[in-house]
N, C-alpha and C positions, 0 to 999 in steps of 0.2 A: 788380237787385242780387243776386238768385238766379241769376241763369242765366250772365250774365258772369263772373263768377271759375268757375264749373265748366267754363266754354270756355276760358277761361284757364291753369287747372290742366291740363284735359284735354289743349290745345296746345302744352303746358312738359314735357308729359311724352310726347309725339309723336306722341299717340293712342294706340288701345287696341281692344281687340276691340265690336262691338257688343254683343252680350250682357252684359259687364260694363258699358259703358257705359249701358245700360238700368236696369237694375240698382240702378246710382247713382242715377239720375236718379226713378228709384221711392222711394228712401230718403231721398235731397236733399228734393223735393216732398212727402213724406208727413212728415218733421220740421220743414219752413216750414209748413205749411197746421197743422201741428198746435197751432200757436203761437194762433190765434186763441178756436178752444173752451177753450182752457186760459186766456188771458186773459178768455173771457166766464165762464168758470167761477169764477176769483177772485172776481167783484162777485155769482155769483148759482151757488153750488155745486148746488146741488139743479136746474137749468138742465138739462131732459133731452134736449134738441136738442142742444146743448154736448158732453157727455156721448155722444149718438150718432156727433156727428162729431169726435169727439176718437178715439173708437173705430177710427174708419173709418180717420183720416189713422196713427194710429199701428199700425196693421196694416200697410198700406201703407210704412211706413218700415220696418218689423221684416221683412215680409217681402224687402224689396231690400235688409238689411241682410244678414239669415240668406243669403238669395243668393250675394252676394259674398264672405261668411266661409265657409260650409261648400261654396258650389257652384266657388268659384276662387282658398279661400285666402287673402283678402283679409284676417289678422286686424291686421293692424298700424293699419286703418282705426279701431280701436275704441278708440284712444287719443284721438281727435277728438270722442267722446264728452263728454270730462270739461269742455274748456273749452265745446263746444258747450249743456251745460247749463248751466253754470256762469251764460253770458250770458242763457241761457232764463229763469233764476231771475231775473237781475237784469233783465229786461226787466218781468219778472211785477210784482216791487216796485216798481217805477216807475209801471206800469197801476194799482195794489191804489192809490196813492199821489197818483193821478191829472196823475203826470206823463210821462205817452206823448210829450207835445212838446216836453221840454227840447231840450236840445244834448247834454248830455251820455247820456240816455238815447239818441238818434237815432246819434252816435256808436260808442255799444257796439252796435248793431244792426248797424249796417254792418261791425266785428270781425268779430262773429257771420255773419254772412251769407257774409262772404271766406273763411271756412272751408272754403267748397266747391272754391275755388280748389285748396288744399293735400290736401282728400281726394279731388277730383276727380286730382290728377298720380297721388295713391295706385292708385288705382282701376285707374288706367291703364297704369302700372309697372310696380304690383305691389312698388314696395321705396321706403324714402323717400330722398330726395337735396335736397340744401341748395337745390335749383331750386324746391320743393316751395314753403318759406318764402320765397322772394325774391317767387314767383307769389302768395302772400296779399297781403305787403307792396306789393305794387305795386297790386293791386286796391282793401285798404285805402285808401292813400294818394289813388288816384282817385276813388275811391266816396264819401269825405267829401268831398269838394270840393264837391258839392252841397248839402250841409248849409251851409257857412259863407254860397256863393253866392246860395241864397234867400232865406237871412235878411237879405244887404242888400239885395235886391228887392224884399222888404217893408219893410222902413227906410226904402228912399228913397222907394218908393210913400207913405209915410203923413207923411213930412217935407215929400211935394212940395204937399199937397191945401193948398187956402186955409186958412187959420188955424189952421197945425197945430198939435200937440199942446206945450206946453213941454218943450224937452229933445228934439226928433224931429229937430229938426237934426244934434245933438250925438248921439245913438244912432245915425243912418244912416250920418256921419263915420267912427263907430266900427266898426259892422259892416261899412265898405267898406275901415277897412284890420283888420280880424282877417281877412275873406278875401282881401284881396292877398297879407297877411305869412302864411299858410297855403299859399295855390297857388301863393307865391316858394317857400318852403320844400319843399314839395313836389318843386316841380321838380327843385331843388337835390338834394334828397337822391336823389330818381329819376339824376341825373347823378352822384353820385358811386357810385351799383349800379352804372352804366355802366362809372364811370372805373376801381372799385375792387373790381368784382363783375362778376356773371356775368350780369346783364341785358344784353339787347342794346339797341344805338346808337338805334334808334327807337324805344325806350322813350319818349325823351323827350320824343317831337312831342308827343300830343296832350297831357301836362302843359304845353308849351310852351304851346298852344293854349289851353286853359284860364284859364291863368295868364293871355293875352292880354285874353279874354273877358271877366273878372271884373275887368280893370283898366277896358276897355274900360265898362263898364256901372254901375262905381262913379265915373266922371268922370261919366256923362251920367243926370243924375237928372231926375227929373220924367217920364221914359216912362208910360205906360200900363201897366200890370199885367196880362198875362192867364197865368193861372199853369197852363193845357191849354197856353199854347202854349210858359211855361217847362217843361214837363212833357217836352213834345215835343223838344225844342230839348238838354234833357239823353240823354233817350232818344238821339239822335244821336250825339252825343260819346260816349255809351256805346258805340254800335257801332263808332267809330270807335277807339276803344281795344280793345275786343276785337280788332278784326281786323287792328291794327297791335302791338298787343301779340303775336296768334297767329302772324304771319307772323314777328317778330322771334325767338319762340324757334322756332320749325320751322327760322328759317334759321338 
């Protein structure tokens, strides 16, 4: 969820020199990694490990930031700043709050994250263009689908076991169609970028595909759970979207 929207943004905007693209990628990974001492810091401020690696990662981000604004210009990236903490903040209150695993916290993660998409075309440009936004939204759009999709993998897991839980039925029902009516919608809206935007035509396989998956696996309940190989199995369809996403805007 880091690095696919930055191949995404980076391939929407047609590529870009090495050096800047370095650059990013120094600043991208020094403000994700920076997210974790800063969340062990809420529960334990005085935390001096926290504290050293909170140092480390936002070095790291400032210096491939300072890079790309003084060494190639890049200042228009620094408006990406405002919503990127904004999420950071709201991420923090969720930990502070102890809810790191709702939906809706898991959700703004994924906003957050797609960001790279949009500063990554920056990066690579050099000027912003309405392709910038369309390459978030479409990573957005793919990158929650995993969210709705596990949750009824554990619904029906826990509905299937002997003498489930009252109401397990009725919960896995439900989290199998919030993710159908999610990867329809989806898809749907990816088709109309197509029909009425500037997305290209194979945008819309792997939502297609997805949207297949998630019908496919919320009819057949009772499987086995192993969630390395749901782990896996998404990791896939992520490459698969990356690299039909990338080819679709280059072409």
């Amino acid at each position: 969820m880091v690095v696919a929207p930055a191949l995404v943004g980076w391939a929407a905007a047609g590529g870009g020199s090495a050096a800047v693209g370095a650059l990013f990628v120094l600043a991208l990974f020094g403000a994700f990694l920076a997210r974790t001492p800063l969340t062990a810091l809420v529960s334990d401020p005085s935390d001096p490990r926290a504290r050293r690696w909170l140092a480390v990662y936002s070095a790291a981000a400032a210096a491939g930031l300072v890079g790309l604004v003084a060494g190639y210009g890049r200042w228009g990236i620094l408006p990406l700043g405002v919503p990127g903490a904004a999420v950071m903040a709201a991420s923090l209150w969720y930990a502070a709050r102890k809810r790191a695993m709702t939906e809706a916290h898991e959700l703004l993660g994924v906003a957050g994250l797609c960001l790279g998409a949009p500063g990554a075309y920056y990066a690579a440009a050099g000027a912003w263009a309405p392709e910038a936004a369309w390459a978030w939204a479409l990573c957005a759009l793919f990158l929650s689908g995993p969210v709705f999709h596990v949750k009824m993998l554990v619904a029906n897991r826990i509905a299937s076991v002997p003498a489930p839980a009252p109401g397990a039925a009725e919960r896995a029902d439900r989290a199998a169609a919030q993710s159908a009516a999610y990867h329809g919608a989806a898809a749907a809206a990816v088709l109309g970028g197509v029909v009425f935007g500037p997305l290209p035509a194979v945008a819309v396989l792997p939502f297609a595909g997805i949207l297949a998956k998630t019908l496919y696996y919320g009819a057949h309940r009772g499987a086995r759970l192993e969630l390395k190989k749901v782990g896996w199995q998404e990791v896939g369809w992520t490459l698969v979207f990356v690299a039909v996403s990338a080819a679709g805007f280059r072409g």
